[in-house]
MIZADREN-470920 format. One record per residue (C-alpha): y, x, z negated; residue in one letter. Coordinates in nm, 4 decimals. Layout:
! residues N
<r north="Y" east="X" up="Z" rest="A"/>
...
//
This chain:
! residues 325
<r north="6.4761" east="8.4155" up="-9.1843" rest="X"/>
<r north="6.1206" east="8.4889" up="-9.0225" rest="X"/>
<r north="6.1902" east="8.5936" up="-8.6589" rest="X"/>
<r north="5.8169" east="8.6111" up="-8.5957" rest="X"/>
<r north="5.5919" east="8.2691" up="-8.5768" rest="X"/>
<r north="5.3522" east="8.1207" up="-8.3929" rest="X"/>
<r north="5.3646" east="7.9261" up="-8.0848" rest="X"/>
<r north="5.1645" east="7.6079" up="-8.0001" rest="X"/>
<r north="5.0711" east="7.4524" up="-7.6579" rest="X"/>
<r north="5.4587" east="7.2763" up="-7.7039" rest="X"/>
<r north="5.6014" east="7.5611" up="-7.7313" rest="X"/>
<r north="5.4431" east="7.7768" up="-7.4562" rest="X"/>
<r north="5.5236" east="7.4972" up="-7.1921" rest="X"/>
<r north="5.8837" east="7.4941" up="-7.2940" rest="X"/>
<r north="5.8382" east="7.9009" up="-7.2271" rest="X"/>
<r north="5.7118" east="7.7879" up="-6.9075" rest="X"/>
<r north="5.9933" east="7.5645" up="-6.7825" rest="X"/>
<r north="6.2625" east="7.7952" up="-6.8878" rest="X"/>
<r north="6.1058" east="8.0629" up="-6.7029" rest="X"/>
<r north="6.1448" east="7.8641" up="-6.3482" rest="X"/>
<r north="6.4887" east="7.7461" up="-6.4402" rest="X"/>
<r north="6.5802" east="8.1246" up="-6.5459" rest="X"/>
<r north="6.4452" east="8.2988" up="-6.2509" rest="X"/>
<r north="6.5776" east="8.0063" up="-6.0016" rest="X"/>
<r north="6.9213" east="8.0943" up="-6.1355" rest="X"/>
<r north="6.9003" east="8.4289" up="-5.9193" rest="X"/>
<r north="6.8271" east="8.2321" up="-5.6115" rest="X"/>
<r north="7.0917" east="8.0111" up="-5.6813" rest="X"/>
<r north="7.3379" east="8.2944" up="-5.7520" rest="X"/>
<r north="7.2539" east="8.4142" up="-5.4816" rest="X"/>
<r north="7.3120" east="8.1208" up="-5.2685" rest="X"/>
<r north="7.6761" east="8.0851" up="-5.4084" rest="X"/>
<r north="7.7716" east="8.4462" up="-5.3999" rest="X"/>
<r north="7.8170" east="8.3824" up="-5.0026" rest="X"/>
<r north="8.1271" east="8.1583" up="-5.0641" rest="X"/>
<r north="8.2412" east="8.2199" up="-5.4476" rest="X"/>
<r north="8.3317" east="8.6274" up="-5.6158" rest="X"/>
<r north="8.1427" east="8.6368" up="-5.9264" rest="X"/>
<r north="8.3608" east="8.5563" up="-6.1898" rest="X"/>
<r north="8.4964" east="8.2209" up="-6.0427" rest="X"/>
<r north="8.0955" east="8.1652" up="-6.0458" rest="X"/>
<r north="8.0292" east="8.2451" up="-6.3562" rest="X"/>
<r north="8.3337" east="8.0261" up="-6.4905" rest="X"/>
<r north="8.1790" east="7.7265" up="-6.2357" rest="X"/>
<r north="7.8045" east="7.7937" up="-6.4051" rest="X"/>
<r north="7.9582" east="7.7954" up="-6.7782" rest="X"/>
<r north="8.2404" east="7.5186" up="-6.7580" rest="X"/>
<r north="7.9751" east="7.3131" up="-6.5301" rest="X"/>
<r north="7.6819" east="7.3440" up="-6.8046" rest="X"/>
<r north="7.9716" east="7.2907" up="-7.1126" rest="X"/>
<r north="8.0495" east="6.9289" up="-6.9231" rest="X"/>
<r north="7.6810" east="6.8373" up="-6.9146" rest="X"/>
<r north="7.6277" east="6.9019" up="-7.2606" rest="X"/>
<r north="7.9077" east="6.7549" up="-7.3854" rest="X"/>
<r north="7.8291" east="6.4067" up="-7.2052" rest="X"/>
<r north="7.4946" east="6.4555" up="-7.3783" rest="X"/>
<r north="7.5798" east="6.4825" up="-7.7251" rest="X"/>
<r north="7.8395" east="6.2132" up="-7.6563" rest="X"/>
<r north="7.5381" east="5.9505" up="-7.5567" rest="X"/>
<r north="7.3419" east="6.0619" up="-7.8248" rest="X"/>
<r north="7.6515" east="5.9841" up="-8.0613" rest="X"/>
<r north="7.6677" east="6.3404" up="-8.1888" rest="X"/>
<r north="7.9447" east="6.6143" up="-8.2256" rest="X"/>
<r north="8.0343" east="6.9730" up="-8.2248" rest="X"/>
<r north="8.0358" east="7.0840" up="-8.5469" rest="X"/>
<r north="8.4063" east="7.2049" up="-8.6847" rest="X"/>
<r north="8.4471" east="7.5078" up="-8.8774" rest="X"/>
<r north="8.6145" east="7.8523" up="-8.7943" rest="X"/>
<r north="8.3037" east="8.0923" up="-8.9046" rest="X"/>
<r north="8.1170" east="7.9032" up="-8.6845" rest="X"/>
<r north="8.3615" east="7.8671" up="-8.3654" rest="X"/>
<r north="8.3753" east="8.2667" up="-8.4594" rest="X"/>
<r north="7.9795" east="8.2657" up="-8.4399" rest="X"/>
<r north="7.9940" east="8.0371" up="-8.0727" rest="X"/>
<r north="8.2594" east="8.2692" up="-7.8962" rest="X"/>
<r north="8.0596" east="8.6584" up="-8.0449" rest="X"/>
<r north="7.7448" east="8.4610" up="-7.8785" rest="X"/>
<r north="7.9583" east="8.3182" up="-7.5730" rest="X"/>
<r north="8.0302" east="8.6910" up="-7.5426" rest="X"/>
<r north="7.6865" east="8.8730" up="-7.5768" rest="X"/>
<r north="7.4767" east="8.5968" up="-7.4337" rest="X"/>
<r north="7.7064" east="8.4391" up="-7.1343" rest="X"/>
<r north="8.0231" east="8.6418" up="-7.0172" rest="X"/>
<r north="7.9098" east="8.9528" up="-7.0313" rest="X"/>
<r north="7.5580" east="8.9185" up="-6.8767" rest="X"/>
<r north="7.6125" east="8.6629" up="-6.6426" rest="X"/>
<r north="7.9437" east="8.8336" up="-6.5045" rest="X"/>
<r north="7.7101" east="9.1675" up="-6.4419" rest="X"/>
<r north="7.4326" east="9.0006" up="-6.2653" rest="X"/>
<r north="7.6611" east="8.8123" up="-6.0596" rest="X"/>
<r north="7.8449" east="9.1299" up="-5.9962" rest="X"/>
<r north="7.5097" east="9.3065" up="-5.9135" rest="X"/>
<r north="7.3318" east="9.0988" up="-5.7190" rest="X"/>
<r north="7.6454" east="9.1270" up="-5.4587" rest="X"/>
<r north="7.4512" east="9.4701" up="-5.3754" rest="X"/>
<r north="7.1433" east="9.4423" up="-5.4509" rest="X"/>
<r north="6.8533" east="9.1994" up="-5.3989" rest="X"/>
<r north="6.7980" east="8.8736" up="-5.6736" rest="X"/>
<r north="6.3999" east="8.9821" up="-5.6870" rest="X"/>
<r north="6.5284" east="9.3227" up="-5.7879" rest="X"/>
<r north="6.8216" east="9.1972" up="-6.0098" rest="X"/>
<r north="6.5907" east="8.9744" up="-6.1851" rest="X"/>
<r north="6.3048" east="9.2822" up="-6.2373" rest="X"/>
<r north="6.5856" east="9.4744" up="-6.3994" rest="X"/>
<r north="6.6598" east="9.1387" up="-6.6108" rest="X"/>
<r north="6.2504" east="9.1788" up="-6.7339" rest="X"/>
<r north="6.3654" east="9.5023" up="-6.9450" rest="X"/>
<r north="6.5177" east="9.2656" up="-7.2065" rest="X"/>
<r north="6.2094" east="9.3158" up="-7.4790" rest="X"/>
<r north="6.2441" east="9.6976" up="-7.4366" rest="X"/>
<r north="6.5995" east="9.6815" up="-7.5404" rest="X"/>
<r north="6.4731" east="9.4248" up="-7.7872" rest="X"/>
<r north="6.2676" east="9.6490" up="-7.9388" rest="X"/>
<r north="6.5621" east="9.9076" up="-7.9999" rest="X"/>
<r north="6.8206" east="9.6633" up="-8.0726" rest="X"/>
<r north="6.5712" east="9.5190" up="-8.3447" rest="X"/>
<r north="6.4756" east="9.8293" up="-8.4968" rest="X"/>
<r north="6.8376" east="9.9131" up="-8.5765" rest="X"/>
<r north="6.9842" east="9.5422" up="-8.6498" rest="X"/>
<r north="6.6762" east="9.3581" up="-8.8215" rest="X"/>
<r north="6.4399" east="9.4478" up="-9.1443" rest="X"/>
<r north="6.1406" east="9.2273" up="-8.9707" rest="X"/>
<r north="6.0779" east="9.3195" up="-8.6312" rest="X"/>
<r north="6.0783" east="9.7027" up="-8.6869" rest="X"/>
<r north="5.9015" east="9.9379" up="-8.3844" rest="X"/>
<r north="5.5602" east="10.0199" up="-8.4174" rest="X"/>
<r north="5.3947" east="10.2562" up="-8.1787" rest="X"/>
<r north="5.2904" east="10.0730" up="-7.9834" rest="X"/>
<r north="5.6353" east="9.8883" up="-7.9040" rest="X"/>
<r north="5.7849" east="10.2423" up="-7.8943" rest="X"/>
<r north="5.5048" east="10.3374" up="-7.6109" rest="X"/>
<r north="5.5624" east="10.0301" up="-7.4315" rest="X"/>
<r north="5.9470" east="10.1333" up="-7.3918" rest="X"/>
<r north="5.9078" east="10.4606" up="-7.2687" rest="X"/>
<r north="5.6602" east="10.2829" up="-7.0208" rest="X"/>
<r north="5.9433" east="10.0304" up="-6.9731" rest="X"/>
<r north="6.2243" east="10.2655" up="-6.8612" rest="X"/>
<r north="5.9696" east="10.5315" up="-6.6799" rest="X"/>
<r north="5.9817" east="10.1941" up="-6.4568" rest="X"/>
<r north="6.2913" east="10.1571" up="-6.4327" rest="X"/>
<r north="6.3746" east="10.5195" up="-6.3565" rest="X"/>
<r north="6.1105" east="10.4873" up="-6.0535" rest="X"/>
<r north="6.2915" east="10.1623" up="-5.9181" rest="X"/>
<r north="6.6509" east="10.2968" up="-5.9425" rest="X"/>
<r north="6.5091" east="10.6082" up="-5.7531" rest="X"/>
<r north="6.6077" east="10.9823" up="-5.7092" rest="X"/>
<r north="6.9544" east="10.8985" up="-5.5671" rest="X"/>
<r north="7.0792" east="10.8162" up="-5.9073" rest="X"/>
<r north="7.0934" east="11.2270" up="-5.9485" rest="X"/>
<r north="7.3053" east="11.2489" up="-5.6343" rest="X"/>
<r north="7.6010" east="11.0293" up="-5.7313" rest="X"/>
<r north="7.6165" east="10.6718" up="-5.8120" rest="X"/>
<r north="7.6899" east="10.4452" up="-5.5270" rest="X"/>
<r north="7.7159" east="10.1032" up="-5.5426" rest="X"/>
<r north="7.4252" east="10.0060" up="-5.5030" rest="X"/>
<r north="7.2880" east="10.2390" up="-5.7995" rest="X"/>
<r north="7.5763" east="10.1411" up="-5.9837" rest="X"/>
<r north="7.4497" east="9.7486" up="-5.9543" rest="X"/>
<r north="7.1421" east="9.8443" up="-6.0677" rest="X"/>
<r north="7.3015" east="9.9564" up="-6.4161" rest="X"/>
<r north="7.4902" east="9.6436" up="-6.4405" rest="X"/>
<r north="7.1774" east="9.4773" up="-6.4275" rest="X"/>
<r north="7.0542" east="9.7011" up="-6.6987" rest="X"/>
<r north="7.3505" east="9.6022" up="-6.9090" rest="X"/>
<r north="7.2921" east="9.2500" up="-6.8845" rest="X"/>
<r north="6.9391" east="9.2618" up="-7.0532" rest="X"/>
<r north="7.0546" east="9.4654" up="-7.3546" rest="X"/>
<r north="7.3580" east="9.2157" up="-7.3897" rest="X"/>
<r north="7.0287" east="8.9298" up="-7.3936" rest="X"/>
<r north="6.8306" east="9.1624" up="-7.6727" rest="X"/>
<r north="7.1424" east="9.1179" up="-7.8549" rest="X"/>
<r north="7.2176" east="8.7171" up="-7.8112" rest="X"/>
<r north="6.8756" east="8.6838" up="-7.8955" rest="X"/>
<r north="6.9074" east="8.8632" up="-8.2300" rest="X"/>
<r north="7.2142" east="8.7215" up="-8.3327" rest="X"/>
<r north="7.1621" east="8.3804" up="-8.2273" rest="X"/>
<r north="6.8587" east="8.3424" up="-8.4685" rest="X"/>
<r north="7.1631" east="8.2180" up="-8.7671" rest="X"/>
<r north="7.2305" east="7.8968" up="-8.6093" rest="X"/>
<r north="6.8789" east="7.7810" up="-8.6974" rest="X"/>
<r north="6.9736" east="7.9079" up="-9.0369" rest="X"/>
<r north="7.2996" east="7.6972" up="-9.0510" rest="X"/>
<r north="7.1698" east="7.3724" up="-8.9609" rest="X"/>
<r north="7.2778" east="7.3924" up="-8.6508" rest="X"/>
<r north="7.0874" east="7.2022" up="-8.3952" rest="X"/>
<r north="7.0040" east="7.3531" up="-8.0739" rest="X"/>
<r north="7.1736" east="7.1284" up="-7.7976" rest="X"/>
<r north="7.4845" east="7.1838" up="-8.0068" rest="X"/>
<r north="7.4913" east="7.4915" up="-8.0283" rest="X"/>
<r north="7.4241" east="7.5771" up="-7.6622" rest="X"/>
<r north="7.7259" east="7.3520" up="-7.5940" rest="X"/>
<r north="7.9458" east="7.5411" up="-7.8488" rest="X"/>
<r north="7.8013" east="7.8916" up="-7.6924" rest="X"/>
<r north="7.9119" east="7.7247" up="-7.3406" rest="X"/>
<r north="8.2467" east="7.6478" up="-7.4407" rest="X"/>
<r north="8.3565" east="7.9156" up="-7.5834" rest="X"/>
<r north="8.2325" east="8.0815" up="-7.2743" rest="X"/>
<r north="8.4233" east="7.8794" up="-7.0728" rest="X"/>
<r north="8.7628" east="7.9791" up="-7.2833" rest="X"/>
<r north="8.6844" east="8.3098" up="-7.2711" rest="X"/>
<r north="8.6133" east="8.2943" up="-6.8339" rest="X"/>
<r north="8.9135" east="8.0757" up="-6.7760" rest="X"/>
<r north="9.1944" east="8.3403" up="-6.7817" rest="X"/>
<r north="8.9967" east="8.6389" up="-6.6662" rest="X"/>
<r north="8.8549" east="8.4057" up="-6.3399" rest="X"/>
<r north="9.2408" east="8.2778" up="-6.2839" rest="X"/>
<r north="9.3717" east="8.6277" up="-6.3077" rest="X"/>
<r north="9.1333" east="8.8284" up="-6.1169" rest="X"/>
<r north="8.9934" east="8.6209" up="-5.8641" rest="X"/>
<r north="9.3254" east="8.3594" up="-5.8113" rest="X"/>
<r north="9.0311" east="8.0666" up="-5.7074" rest="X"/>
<r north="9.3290" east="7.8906" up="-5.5737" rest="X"/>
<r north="9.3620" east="8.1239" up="-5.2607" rest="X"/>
<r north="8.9706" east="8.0955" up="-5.1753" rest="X"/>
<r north="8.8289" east="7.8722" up="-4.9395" rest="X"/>
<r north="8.6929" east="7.5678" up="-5.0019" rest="X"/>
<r north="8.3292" east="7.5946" up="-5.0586" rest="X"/>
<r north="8.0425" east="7.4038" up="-4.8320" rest="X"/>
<r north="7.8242" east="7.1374" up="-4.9424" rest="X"/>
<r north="7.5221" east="7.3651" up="-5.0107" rest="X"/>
<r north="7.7307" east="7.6242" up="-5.2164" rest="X"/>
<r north="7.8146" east="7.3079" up="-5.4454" rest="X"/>
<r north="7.4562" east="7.2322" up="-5.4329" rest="X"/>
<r north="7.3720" east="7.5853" up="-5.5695" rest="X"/>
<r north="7.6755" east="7.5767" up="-5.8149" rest="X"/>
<r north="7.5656" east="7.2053" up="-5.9672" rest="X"/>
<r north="7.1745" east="7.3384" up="-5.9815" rest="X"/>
<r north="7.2718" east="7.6605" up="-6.1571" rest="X"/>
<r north="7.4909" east="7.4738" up="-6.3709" rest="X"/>
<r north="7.2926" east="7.1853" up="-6.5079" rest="X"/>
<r north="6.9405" east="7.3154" up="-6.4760" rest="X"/>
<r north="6.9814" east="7.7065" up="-6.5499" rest="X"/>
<r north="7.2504" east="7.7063" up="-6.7469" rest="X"/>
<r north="7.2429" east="7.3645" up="-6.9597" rest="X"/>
<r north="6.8827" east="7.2598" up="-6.9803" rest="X"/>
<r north="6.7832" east="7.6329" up="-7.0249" rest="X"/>
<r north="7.0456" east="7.6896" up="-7.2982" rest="X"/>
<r north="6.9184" east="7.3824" up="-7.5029" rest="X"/>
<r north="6.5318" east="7.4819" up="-7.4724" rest="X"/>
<r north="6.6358" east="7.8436" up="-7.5758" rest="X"/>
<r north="6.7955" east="7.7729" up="-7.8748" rest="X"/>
<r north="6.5052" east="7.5121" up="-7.9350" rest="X"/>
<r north="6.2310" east="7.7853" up="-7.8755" rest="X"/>
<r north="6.4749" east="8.0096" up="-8.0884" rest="X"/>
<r north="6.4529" east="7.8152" up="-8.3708" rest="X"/>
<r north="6.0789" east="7.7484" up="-8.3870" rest="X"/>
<r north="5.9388" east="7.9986" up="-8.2110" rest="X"/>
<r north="6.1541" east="8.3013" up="-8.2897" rest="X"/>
<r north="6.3451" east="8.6161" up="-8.0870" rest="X"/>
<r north="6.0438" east="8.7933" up="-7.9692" rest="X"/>
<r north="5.8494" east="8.4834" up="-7.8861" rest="X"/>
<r north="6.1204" east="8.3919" up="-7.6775" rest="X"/>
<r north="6.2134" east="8.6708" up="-7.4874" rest="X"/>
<r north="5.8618" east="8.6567" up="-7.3742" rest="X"/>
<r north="6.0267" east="8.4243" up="-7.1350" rest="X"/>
<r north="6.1207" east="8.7703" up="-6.9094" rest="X"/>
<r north="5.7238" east="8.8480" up="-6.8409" rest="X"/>
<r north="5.7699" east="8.5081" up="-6.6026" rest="X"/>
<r north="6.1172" east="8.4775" up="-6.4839" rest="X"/>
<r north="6.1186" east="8.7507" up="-6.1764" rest="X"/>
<r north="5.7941" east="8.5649" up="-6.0244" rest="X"/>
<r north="6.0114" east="8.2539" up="-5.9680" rest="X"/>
<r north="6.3148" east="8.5256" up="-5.8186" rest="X"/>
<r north="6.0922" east="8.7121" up="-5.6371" rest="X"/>
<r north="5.9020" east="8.3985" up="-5.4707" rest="X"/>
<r north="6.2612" east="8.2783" up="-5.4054" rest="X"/>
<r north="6.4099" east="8.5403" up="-5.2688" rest="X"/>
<r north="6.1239" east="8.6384" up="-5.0522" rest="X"/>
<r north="6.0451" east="8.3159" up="-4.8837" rest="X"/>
<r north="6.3747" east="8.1417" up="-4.8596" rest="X"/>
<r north="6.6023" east="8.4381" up="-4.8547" rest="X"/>
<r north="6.4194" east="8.6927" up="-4.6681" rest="X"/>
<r north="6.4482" east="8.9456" up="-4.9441" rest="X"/>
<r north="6.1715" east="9.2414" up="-4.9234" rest="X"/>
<r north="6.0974" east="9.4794" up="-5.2167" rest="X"/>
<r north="6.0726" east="9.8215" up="-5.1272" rest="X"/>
<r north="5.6684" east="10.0132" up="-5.2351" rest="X"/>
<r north="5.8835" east="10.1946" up="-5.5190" rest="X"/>
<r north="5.9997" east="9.9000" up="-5.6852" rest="X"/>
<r north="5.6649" east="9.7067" up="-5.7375" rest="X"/>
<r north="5.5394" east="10.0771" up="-5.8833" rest="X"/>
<r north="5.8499" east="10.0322" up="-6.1302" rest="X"/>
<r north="5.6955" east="9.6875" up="-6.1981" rest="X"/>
<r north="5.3890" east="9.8135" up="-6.2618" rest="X"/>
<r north="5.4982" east="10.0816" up="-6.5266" rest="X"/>
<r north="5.7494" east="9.7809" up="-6.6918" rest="X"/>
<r north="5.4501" east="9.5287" up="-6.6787" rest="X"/>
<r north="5.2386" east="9.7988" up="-6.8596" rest="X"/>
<r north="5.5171" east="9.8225" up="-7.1281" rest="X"/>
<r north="5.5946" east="9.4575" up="-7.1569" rest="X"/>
<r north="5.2173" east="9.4756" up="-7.1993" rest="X"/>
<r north="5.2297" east="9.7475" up="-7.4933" rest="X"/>
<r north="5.5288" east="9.5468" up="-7.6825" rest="X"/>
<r north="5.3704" east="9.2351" up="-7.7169" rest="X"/>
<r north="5.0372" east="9.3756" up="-7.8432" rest="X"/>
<r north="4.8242" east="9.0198" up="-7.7444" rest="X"/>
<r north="4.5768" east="9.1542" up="-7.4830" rest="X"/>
<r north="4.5522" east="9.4917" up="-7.6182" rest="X"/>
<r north="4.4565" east="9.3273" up="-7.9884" rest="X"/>
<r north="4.1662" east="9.0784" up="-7.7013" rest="X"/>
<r north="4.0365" east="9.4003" up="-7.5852" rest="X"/>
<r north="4.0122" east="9.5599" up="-7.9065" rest="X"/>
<r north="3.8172" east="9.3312" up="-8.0411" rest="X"/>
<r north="3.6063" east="9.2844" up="-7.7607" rest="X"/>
<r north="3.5267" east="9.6302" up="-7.7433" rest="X"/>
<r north="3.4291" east="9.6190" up="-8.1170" rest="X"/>
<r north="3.2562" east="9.3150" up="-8.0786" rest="X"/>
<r north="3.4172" east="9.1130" up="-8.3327" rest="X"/>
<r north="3.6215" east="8.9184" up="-8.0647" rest="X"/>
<r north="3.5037" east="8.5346" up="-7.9933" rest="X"/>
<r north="3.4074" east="8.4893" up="-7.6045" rest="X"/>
<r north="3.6701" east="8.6565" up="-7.3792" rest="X"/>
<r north="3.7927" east="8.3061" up="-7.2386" rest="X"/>
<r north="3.8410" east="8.1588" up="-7.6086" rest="X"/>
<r north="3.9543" east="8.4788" up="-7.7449" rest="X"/>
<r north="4.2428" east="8.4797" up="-7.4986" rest="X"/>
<r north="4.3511" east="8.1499" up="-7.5636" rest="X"/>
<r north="4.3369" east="8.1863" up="-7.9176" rest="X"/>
<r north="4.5053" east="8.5230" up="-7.9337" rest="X"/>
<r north="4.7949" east="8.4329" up="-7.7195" rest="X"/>
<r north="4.8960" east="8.1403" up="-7.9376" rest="X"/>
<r north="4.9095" east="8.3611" up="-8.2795" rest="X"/>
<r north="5.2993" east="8.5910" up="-8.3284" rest="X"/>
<r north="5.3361" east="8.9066" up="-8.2585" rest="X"/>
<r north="5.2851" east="9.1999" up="-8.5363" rest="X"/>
//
């Protein structure tokens, strides 16, 4: 299966939307965190998202398809895709800030581009992806900041989690390309993904947390639980897997370029989160390697420079709707 292929004016909107419902999922995390521990969340988001979907392929008078290799398939990308990240940038963003949680998120294409040279025969590194991560995590070293070398507190700690949960993402998005491949549409299989998530959360949330002792949530931690659930969780899943299957991993994960200007706006003017000097510096340097990885603007300039590029307005648009080499 080609994992590289080119996006059309569809397909970049889509990108667009699932940015804003992506990064609005760490304001609403946020929001619920004040009331709910993290893994009763998680199981809320999950379980909550799994209900929507399922009333949606009811209405539409289709079905979750039956087999064990691919219930196998649903709970490995329940695991790598849902549990696991969600439950660490729940967990993080606890100590640290949801702008900062969801920068940390923006280093999934650098673990992309290491996860892909070792699992995949078509997206291999070329320089200029491998410059582009050092860039990457030079950023990241700046935001997590000196006091990583003098013990790891909680809040450094966090930080990691929300390190983890990007690399768990470069791997969902690798594996999840053999759905497409098995005829699997995408609203079903972002339902399967959701239930098996759901299994998976159900014990762990009953044993850890004990839900059943916690008080009874207000009105606008419901609110924040029913937003995360329907719009970031089950309309994002289904225009993944959609943008998955036409558009391909790397396209996709594009997606993390976007999703911390919707966090950060969030956090900043509802919230009253502030970003330390250091931490837009570590954007800077991850921008710069986002940059390098996906090649686009460097290939513009290039050609402008050599003056075989069309007008820089044209050449832009153009460029920015071919794949990435």
């Amino acid at each position: 299966m080609t994992a590289k292929k080119t996006m059309g004016p569809a397909q970049w909107v889509m990108l667009l939307v699932l940015s804003v419902l992506w990064g609005g999922s760490f304001f609403f995390i946020d929001v619920a965190l004040r009331e709910l521990p993290p893994l009763t969340l998680v199981l809320l988001r999950v379980a909550g998202g799994a209900a929507i979907l399922r009333g949606v392929l009811r209405a539409t008078g289709a079905r979750l398809p039956t087999g064990a290799v691919i219930w196998r398939s649903f709970c490995c990308m329940a695991l790598i895709n849902n549990v696991i990240p969600f439950t660490l940038l729940a967990w993080g963003q606890t100590h640290i800030a949801s702008g900062l949680a969801s920068i940390l998120n923006a280093t999934t294409p650098l673990w992309t581009v290491l996860a892909a040279q070792r699992l995949t025969d078509d997206e291999k590194a070329t320089p200029a992806r491998i410059v582009g991560v050092c860039l990457g995590f030079s950023g990241v070293a700046v935001m997590i900041g000196a006091q990583a070398l003098n013990g790891a507190g909680t809040a450094t700690l966090a930080e990691f989690a929300c390190l983890a949960a990007p690399l768990s993402y470069a791997l969902g998005g690798i594996y999840g390309r053999r759905f497409s491949a098995m005829g699997i549409a995408p609203v079903q299989t972002a339902t399967g993904q959701l239930v098996a998530a759901a299994a998976v959360l159900l014990p762990v949330a009953m044993l850890v947390d004990r839900p059943w002792h916690l008080s009874l949530p207000g009105e606008t931690t419901w609110a924040a639980v029913a937003a995360l659930a329907a719009l970031s969780t089950a309309l994002a899943f289904v225009l993944y897997f959609q943008l998955l299957a036409v558009a391909g991993a790397t396209n996709l994960l594009l997606v993390t370029f976007l999703i911390p200007v919707t966090a950060i706006f969030l956090g900043w003017f509802v919230l009253g989160e502030n970003l330390s000097p250091r931490h837009f510096l570590g954007i800077a340097f991850i921008g710069g390697g986002l940059v390098a990885i996906d090649g686009r603007l460097l290939r513009v300039l290039r050609r402008s420079r050599t003056g075989h590029a069309a007008p820089c307005r044209e050449a832009v648009a153009t460029d920015m709707l071919k794949d990435i080499h």
